[in-house]
N, C-alpha and C positions, 0 to 999 in steps of 0.2 A: 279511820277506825283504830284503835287502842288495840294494841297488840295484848293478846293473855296472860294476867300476872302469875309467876313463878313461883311457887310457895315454896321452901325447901325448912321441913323442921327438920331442930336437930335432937340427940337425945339430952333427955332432963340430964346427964351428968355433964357433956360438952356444952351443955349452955350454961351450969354454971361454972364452969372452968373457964367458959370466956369472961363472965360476966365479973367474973374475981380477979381476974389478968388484966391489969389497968395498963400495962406496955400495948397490948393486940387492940385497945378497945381503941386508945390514941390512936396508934398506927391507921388503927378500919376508920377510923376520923375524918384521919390526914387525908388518907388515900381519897372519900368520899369527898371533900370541901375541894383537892387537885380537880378531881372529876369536875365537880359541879361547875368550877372555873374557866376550865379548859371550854366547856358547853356553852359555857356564857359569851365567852369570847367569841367562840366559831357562830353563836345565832345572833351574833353584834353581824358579823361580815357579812352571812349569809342571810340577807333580811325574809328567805321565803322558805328556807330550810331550818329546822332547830330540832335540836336533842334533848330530849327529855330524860330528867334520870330522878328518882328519888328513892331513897334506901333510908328505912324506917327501924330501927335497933326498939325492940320491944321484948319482952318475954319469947311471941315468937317471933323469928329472927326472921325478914321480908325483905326480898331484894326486888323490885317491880321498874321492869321496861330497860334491864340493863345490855344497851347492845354489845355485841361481839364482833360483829365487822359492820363493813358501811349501809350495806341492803338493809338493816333493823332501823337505820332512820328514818324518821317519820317527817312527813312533811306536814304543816300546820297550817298552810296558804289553802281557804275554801277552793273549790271547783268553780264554785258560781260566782267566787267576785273575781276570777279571772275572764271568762266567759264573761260576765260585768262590763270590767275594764275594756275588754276584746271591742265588745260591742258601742261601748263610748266610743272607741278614738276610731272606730268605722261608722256611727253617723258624725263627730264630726269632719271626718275626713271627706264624709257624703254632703255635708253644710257647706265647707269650703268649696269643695266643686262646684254646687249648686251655687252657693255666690258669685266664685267666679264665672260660671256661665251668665248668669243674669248681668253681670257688669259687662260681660263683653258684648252681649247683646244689648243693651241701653248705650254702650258705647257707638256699636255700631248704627243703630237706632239715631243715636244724637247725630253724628256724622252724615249720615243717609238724610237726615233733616233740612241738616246744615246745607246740604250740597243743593237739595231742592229752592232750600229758601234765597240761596243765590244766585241759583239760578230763574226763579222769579224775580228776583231783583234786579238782576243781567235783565231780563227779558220783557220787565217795566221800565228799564231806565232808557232803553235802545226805542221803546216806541215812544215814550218822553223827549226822548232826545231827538229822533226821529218828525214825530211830528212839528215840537217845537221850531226845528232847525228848517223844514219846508216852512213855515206858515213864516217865518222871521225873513225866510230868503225871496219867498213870492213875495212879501208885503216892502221888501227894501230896493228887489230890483224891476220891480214895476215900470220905470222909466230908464233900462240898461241900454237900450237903443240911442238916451238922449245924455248919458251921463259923461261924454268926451268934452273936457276943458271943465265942468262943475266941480264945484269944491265938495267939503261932506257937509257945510253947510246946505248950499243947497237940494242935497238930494234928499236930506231930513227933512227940507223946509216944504218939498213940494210930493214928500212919498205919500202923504196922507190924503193930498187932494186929489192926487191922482187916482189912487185904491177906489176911493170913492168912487169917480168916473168909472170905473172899473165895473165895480160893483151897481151903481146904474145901467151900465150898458147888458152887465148879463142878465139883469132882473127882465129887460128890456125883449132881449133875446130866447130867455126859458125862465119866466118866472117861480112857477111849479120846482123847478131842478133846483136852482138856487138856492130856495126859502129851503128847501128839504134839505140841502148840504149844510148852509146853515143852522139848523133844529140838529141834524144829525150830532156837528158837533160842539153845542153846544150842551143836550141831552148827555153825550161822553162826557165832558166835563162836569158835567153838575153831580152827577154819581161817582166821579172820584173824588168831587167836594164832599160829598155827601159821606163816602166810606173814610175821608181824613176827619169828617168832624164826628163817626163814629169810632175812632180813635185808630184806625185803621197807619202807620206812617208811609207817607210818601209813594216811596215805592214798594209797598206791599200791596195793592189794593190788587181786589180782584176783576183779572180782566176778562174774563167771562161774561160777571154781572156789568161793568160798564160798556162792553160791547154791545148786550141786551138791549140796555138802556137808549144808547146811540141808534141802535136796530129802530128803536121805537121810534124816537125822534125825526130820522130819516127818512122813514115810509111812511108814518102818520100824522106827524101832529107839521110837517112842514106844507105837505099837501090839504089836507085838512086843514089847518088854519086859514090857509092861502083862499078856499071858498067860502070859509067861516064868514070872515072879515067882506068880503063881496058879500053874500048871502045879508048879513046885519045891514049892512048898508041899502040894501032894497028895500029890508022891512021897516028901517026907521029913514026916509027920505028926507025927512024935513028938515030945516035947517032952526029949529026955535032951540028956546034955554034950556026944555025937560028931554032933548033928544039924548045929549050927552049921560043926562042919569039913565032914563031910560038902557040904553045901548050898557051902562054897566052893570043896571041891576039885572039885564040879560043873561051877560055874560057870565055874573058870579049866580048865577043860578043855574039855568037852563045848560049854557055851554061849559061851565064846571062842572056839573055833575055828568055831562056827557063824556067828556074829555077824562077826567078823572075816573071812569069806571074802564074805560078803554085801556087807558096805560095799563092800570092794575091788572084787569084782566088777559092781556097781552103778553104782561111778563110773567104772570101765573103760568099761561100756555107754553112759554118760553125755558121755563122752568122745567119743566114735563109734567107739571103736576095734573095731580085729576080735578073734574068741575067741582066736585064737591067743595073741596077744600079753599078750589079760587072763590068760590062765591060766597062762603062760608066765612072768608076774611076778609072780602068786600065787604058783607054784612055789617061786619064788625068795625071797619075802618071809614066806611064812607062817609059817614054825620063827622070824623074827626076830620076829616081830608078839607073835607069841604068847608065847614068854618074855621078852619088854619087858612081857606086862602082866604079868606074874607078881613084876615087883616092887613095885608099885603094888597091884594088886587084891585078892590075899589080905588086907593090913592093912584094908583101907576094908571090904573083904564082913564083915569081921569085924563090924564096926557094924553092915552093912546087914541080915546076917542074925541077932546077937544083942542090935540094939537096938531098929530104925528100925521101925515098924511094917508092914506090908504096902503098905495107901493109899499110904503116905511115901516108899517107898523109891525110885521113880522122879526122882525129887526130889534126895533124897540123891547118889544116883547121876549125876544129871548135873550135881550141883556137881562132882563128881568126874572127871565126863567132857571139862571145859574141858579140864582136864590130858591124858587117855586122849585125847580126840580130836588134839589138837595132835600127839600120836606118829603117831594111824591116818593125819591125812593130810600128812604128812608122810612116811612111807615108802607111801602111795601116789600121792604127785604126783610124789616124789623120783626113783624108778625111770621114771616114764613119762618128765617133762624129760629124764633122760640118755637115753633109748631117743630120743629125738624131736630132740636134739642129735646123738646119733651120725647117724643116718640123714639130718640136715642135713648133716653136715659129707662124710658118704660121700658125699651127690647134688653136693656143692662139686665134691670131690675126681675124681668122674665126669666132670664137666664141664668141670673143666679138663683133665683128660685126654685126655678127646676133642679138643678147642680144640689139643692140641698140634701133631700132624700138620697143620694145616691152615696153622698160622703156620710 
């Protein structure tokens, strides 16, 4: 606020005895232009304080805002752009916190990631390693009883034929067990074929889903096959040209769409999921499943039922099955991730929606 200006007249004869007196008029000049100077300079220094003076020599003589001591200075800095100011450098002060929270927690975040993802990798690489390292030391020392005075030629020369003998003797022994150790894991491998050629590397895949998979092979499709192949063999007896087609256009019908709704439907179960949605993507997948193997199966049945022997053919078949497997789960893990994405992104999308009205 502007302090009240002073009037002070004087009488009509002292105004013009100053007005005539050219020494007092300079002097009150001089003295005014010091002033003014002096004010100039101190509201140079003091950027929030300043003095105001202005002294107007007219008929009536006006001297306005001339202080006397230091209380009469007036201050020119608003209220509000300090209050303003105040309030800027306390949200940015509130921005940088908030930044730095959010980095320490992404930091931490990343970190927590990092240690997991290594520790999937420790804990894929060990049963990699693991498994590899038994199957390479069963299959080399096969003949360790007979290996005194043999060179390493020949224990490479005869570990293969032996294995063999091996492997007939147990077929011989527990056929059923066998083919299902077999299928077991060959079903494992074909699902981590399967999540590498889903771009999955190496040792990330997940072992959850391949263990699933193996689950299935083990219990089902090794016992189950094993009567399959018996079973075909009763209904086609004959020994003519059209048994062999016959027997595969069987199998890529009848026993593929049996076989192929089991897996899916198994590892749907396996999954936790509800019926709906397993049958619901059966629905959707089984016409694909099933002419995908029809370019594959026919050529290989052709071996399996015009060459492979009966005992063999399980064998044969799931050399063949790396391949088939890597399709089956593949369009069964395929459709559940997008069904299990969408419904993520829908619960996002929910969420933020609701959130609106409130902000």
């Amino acid at each position: 606020p502007q302090i009240p200006t002073k009037q002070i007249i004087f009488p009509f004869q002292t105004f013009f005895f100053f007005c005539n007196n050219k020494p007092i008029m300079s002097a009150l000049n001089n003295f005014a232009t010091h002033i003014l100077s002096s004010s100039s300079k101190r509201s140079l220094q003091e950027s929030r304080k300043t003095q105001t003076l202005s002294i107007n020599f007219s008929p009536t003589f006006t001297i306005q805002n001339i202080p006397k001591t230091p209380s009469r200075i007036s201050l020119i800095c608003p209220i509000n752009a300090v209050t303003e100011d105040k309030e800027a450098e306390a949200n940015q002060e509130n921005e940088k916190k908030e930044s730095n929270g959010t980095e320490i927690e992404e930091k931490i975040k990343n970190s927590f990631l990092s240690i997991l993802l290594d520790k999937d990798r420790f804990f894929n690489a060990s049963i990699v390693l693991g498994a590899g390292t038994l199957a390479i030391t069963r299959l080399l020392t096969i003949d360790h009883e007979y290996w005194h005075g043999w060179t390493l030629y020949e224990i490479l020369r005869y570990a293969p034929e032996h294995n063999w003998i091996a492997y007939e003797e147990a077929l011989k022994a527990n056929p059923v067990l066998a083919k299902m150790a077999i299928s077991g894991i060959v079903y494992s491998v074909g699902d981590w074929i399967a999540q590498c050629y889903e771009g999955k590397p190496l040792l990330e895949f997940d072992r959850t889903r391949m263990f699933r998979s193996g689950l299935v092979g083990f219990s089902l499709h090794g016992s189950l096959s094993h009567y399959y192949y018996q079973f075909c063999e009763a209904l086609f007896p004959s020994n003519d040209w059209w048994v062999v087609p016959a027997k595969v256009a069987f199998d890529q019908t009848i026993w593929s769409a049996i076989w192929n709704s089991i897996y899916f439907v198994v590892l749907g179960f396996l999954r936790l999921e509800s019926a709906s949605n397993i049958f619901g993507e059966l629905r959707a997948t089984f016409w694909p499943m099933l002419t995908a193997g029809w370019k594959l199966w026919p050529f290989a049945h052709l071996i399996t039922y015009g060459v492979i022997p009966l005992e063999q053919r399980l064998l044969w078949v799931d050399c063949v099955e790396l391949v088939w497997v890597t399709i089956l789960s593949t369009y069964s893990n395929e459709k559940s991730e997008a069904r299990i994405s969408e419904e993520l992104s829908e619960a996002k999308s929910d969420s933020s929606s609701s959130k609106l009205p409130e902000d």
